[in-house]
Structure formats: structure tokens, C-alpha cells
LOVODO-522216 format. One record per residue (C-alpha): x, y, z; residue number from 0. Coordinates in steps of 0.02 Angstrom, whole numbers, plus 50000, padded with zeros to 5 digits. Each point is the difference from the previous one (the first is absolute). Layout:
N
<rec <X; Y; Z>; NUM>,
...
//
This chain:
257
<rec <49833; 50886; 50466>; 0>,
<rec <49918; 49834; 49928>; 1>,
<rec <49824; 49988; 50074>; 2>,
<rec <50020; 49782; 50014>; 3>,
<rec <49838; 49989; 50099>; 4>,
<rec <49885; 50098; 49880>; 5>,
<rec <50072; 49906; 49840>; 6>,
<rec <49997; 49836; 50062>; 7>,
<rec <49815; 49927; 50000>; 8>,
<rec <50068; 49835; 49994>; 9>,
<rec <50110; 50007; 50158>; 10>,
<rec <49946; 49854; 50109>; 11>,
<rec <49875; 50066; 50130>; 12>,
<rec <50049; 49963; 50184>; 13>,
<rec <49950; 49841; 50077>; 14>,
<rec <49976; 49930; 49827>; 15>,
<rec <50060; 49855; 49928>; 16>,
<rec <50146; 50017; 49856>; 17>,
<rec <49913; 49978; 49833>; 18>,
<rec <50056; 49822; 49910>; 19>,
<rec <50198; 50001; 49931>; 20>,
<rec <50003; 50049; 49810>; 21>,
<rec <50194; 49979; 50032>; 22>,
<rec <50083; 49860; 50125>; 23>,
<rec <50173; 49961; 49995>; 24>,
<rec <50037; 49841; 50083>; 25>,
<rec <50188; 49973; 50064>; 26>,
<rec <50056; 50099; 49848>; 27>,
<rec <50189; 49990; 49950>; 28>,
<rec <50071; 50119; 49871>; 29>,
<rec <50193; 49993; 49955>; 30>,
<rec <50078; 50130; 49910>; 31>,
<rec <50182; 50030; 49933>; 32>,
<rec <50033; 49824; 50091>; 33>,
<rec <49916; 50057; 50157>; 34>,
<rec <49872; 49959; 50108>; 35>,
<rec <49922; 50172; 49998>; 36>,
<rec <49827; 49927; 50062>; 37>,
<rec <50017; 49862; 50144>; 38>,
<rec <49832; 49916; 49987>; 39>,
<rec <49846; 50144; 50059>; 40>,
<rec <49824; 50004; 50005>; 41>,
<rec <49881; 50135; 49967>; 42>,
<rec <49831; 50020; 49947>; 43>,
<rec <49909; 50147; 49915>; 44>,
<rec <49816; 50022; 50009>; 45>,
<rec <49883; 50031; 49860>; 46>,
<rec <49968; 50180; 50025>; 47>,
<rec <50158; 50064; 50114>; 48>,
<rec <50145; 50130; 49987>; 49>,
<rec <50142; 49872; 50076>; 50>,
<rec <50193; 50076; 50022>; 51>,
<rec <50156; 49909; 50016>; 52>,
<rec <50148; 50080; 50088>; 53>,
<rec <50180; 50007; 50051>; 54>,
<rec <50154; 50048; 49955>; 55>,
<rec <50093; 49991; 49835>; 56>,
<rec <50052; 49819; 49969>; 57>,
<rec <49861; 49936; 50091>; 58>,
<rec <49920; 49877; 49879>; 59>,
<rec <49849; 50125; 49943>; 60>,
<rec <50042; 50016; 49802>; 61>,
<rec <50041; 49820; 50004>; 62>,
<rec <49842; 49957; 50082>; 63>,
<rec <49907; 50090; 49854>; 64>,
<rec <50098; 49932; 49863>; 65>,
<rec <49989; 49816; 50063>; 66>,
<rec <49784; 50052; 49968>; 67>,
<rec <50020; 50055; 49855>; 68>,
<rec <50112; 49870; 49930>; 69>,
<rec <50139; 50121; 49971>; 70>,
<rec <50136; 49878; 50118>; 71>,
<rec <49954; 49818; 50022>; 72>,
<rec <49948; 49934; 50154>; 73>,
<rec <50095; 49880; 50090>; 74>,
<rec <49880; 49938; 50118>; 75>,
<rec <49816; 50042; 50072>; 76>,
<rec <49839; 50038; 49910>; 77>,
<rec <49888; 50173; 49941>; 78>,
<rec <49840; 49967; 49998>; 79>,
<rec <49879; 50150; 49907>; 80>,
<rec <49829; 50002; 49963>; 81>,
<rec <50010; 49817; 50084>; 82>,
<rec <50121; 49939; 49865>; 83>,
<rec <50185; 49945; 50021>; 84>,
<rec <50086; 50101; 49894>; 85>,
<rec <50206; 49969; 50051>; 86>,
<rec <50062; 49985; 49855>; 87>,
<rec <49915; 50088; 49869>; 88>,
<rec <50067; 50091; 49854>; 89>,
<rec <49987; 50180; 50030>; 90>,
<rec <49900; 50029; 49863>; 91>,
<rec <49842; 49886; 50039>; 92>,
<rec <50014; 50064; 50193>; 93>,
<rec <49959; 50206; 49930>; 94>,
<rec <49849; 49904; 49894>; 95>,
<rec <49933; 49952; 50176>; 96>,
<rec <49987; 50149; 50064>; 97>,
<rec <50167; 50028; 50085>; 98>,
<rec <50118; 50145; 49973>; 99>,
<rec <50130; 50070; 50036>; 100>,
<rec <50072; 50173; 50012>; 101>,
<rec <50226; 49983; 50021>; 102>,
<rec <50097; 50092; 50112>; 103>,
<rec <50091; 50154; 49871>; 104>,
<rec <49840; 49997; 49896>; 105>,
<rec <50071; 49894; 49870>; 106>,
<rec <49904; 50108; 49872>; 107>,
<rec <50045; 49967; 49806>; 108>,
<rec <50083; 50181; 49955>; 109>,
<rec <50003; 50012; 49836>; 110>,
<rec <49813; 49974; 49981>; 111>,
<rec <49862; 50148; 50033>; 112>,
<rec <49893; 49977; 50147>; 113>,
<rec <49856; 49920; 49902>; 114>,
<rec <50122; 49874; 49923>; 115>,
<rec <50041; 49962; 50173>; 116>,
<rec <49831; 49982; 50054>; 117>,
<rec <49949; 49895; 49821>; 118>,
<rec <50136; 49875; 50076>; 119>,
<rec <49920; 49977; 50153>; 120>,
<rec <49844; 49951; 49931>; 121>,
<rec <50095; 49885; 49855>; 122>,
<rec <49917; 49838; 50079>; 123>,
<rec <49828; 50060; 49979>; 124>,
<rec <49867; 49989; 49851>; 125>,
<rec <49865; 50130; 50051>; 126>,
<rec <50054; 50154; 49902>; 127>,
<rec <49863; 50116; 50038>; 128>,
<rec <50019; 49928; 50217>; 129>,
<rec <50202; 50052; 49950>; 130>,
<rec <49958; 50186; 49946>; 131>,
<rec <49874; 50028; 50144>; 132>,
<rec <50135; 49936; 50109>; 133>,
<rec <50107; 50122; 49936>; 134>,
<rec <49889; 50130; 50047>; 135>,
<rec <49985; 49911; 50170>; 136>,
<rec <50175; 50019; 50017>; 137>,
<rec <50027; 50201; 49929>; 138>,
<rec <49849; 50043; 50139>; 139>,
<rec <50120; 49920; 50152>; 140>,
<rec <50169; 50090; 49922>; 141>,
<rec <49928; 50139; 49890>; 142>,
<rec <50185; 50064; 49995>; 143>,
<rec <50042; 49849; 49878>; 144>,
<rec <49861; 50065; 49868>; 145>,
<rec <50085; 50154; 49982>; 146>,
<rec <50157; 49899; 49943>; 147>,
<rec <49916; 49858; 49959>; 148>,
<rec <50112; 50028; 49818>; 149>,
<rec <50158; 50044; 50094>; 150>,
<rec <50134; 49838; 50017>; 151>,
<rec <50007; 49919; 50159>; 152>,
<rec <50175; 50052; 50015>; 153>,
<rec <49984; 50171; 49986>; 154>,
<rec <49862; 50006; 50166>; 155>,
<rec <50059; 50030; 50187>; 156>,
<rec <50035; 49867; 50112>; 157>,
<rec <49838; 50056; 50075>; 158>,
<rec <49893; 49987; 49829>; 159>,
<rec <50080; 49831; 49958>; 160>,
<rec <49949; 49913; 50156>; 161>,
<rec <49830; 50082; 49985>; 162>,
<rec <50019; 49881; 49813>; 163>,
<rec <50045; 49849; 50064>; 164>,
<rec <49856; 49994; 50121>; 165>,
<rec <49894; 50053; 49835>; 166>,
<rec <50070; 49870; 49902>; 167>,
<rec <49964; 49858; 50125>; 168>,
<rec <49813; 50072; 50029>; 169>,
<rec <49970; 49959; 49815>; 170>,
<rec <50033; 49809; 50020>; 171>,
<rec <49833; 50023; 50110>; 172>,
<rec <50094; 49905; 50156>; 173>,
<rec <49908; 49945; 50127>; 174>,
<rec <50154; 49976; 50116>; 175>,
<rec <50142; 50153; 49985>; 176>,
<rec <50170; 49969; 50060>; 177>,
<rec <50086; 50195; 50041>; 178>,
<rec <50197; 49982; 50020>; 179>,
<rec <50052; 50153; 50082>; 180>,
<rec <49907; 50134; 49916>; 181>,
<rec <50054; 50174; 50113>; 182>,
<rec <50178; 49937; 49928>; 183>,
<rec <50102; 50150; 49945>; 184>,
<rec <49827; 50125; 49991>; 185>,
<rec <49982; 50172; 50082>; 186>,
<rec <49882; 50007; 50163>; 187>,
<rec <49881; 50069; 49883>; 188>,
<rec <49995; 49868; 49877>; 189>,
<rec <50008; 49875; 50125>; 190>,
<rec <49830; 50051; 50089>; 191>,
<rec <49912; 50037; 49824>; 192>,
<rec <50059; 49792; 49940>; 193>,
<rec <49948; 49921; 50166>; 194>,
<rec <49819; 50116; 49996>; 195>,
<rec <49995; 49910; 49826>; 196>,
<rec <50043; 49827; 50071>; 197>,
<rec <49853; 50023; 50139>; 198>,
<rec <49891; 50055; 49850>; 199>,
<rec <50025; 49838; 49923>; 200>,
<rec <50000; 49907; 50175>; 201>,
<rec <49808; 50084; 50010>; 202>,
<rec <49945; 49922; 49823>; 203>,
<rec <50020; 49833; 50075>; 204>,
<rec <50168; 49948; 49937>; 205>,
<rec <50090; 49874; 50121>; 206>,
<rec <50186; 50084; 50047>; 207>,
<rec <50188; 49940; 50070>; 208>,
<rec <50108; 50154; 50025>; 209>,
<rec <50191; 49964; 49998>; 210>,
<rec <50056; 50193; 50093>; 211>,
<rec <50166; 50050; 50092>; 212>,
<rec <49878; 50139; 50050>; 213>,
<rec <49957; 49887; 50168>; 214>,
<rec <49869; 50125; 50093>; 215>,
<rec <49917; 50060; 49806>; 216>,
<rec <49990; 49830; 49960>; 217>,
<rec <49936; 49952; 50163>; 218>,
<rec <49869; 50159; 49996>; 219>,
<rec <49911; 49952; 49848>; 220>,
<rec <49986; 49821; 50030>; 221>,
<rec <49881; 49882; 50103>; 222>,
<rec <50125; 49879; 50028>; 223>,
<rec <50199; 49975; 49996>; 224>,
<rec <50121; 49877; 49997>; 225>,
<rec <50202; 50036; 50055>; 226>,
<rec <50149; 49912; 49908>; 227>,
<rec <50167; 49981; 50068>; 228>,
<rec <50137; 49883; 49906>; 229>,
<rec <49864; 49920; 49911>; 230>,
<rec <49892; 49951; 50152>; 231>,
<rec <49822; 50087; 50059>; 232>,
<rec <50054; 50065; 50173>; 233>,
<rec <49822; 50069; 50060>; 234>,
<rec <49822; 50019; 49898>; 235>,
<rec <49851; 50074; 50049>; 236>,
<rec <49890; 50142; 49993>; 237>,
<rec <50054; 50170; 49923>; 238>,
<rec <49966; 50093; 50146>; 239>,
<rec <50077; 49859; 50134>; 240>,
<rec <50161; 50000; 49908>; 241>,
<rec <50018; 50195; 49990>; 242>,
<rec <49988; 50008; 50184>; 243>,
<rec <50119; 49838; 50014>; 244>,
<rec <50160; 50056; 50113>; 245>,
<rec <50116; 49892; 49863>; 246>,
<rec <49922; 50069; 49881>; 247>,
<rec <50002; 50177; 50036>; 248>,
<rec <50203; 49978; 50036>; 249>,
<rec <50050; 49908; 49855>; 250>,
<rec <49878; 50124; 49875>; 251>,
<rec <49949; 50130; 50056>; 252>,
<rec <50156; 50063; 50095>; 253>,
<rec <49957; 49983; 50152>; 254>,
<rec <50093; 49955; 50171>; 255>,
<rec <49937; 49836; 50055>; 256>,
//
């Protein structure tokens, strides 16, 4: 079981205020394939918080996180991070703010070893000796990849290449991480071992939005949460308020209303 409350030193304490947005979307619109997939919604992430999005497949979530990242244009709205509009941007200049993203599948290159993998995360930075301690950084949170940090990305588990793709973006040195379903496809085991990891990095001060099917994981590790149905934010709130939610717990977590 995922100890959230021990791992989580930057949880918002109770009765205190949210810390200032490092993300705000502002009426945000994201087509894709010709559809509205996003129908104009607002949320904020703090500097410092573990923030999940929810709801069901075809929702709006990966959309949502491709619109930030530049991936699908926006139609309409604004992102706002680190106090900067930011709709827009090439892809490319976002991840050299600070802002990365892990995809949903992993999207790992698989015919490159695991330290070519992790060489092209870092490919927009200068700092050579900052890259190989990072790498080190890395190997310490998944010390599985350093055994096979030679082996080809495409010959690792579906476990070991999601563990890669979280390792990749960490050496970009984000300040904001986008997660797009990350317990996708993994064993119960692997599952709790990549979202200890993703608390890990929550504790070292790195600001995250979690994109999970996984409603009452997602909702456990996180201090806040927002829910997405047909491209709309139903309900938001607290972690906690939304796990005890009656609409919540029936749509998610499988329970009778």
C-alpha cells in the first residue's frame, strides 16, 4: 500500500491557503480529430502540489495535457505557467521551461539503450557534468534501470519502460510533470513501486498533474483533484472531499450511489 501521507510534505496543510497557480488554464478548448475533445475548463495547479485529473476514457484528460504541452493546438482559452501565457508554444521551448511530460503507453524510443533514452531527455540542456549527476539522480529512484541501463528500450517490461519514461522526463529537470496514465497495462506490483516513485519526486518539490483511470489511487496520493466528463470539469476539490463524494464513489470507485 502507498503511504500518500508520509511522502507528501508538500500536501497543503488544513485550513491553509492553496499555494499560488504554477499552472492555470483559463476556458481552455482543445479539438482533436475534428472534435471538441476539451469544451473550454479551468484548472489551476499550485507550486508545490500532487493534483489528479479523472474520469472515464474519452473524457478530455490526454487532450487536456497535450493542448499544455503544445502537442494539439488550442482552439480557444489561455495556460498560464510560471505567470507566463504559454498557448501556443512549440513543444520544444515549453520542456526548456520546465514542463514535461510523461505519454500515456510510455512512448519510449526502443531501439535505443536506456541511457540513450535518458541522453534524449536531457538533449535541450548544456550542463554536462548537472546531466551525468542527474543520471545518477535518476538510477537511485529506479535502480532496476542501471542494471539494464545497456539493454534496448524495447526489450524491457511494460513495467521497466514506464519506470524510463518517468526517468527520461526527470532529466529535462521539470519543474511542472504532466503523468498520462501511468498504472496503464502494469502488474499491482509495479503499479505501487511507480506511484511510491512519483510521491518520491512529489517530496523533492516538483509541482505534479496526474492524468489516472485509477480514480481512488489517483485520488489517494494527491492533495487535490479535478473530474472530467465529455470534456467539462464536473466537480474539483480536495483529495479527500472527492473520495468520499457519493458521485464520485459510483461513477469510480464502483460503488452504488
Amino acid at each position: 500500500m502507498v503511504d500518500a501521507d508520509a511522502a507528501r510534505p508538500n500536501a497543503v496543510p488544513a485550513g491553509k491557503r492553496k499555494p499560488a497557480a504554477l499552472l492555470s488554464l483559463e476556458r481552455l478548448a482543445v479539438s482533436y480529430g475534428g472534435i471538441q475533445a476539451v469544451k473550454g475548463i479551468d484548472i489551476d495547479v499550485g507550486e508545490g502540489e500532487l493534483v489528479c485529473l479523472i474520469g472515464a476514457n474519452g473524457a478530455g484528460k490526454t487532450t487536456t495535457l497535450k493542448g499544455i504541452c503544445g502537442l494539439l493546438p488550442v482552439k480557444s482559452g489561455t495556460i498560464r505557467y510560471a505567470g507566463d501565457d504559454i498557448t501556443g508554444r512549440p513543444s520544444f521551448l515549453i520542456v526548456r521551461r520546465g514542463l514535461s511530460m510523461v505519454p500515456e503507453g510510455r512512448g519510449v524510443f526502443g531501439a535505443l539503450t536506456i541511457d540513450e533514452n535518458l541522453a534524449m531527455g536531457a538533449y535541450a540542456r548544456r550542463d554536462q557534468g548537472a546531466v551525468r549527476n542527474d543520471i545518477e539522480r535518476v538510477f537511485s529512484l529506479f535502480p532496476r534501470l542501471r542494471e539494464r541501463r545497456r539493454q534496448t528500450a524495447g526489450t524491457l517490461s511494460g513495467g521497466e519502460q514506464q519506470m524510463l519514461a518517468i526517468a527520461r522526463a526527470m532529466m529535462s529537470r521539470p519543474r511542472l510533470l504532466l503523468l498520462d496514465e501511468p498504472s496503464m497495462g502494469l502488474a499491482p506490483l509495479m503499479v505501487q513501486k511507480v506511484f511510491e516513485t512519483i510521491l518520491s519526486i512529489a517530496k523533492e518539490g516538483v509541482t505534479i498533474l496526474l492524468v489516472e483511470q485509477n480514480a481512488k489511487l489517483a485520488l489517494d496520493v494527491s492533495d487535490r483533484g479535478y473530474v472530467m466528463e465529455s470534456g467539462e470539469v464536473t466537480l474539483a476539490g480536495k483529495a479527500a472531499d472527492l473520495l468520499d463524494d457519493p458521485k464520485v464513489r459510483a461513477a469510480y470507485l464502483g460503488e452504488a450511489a
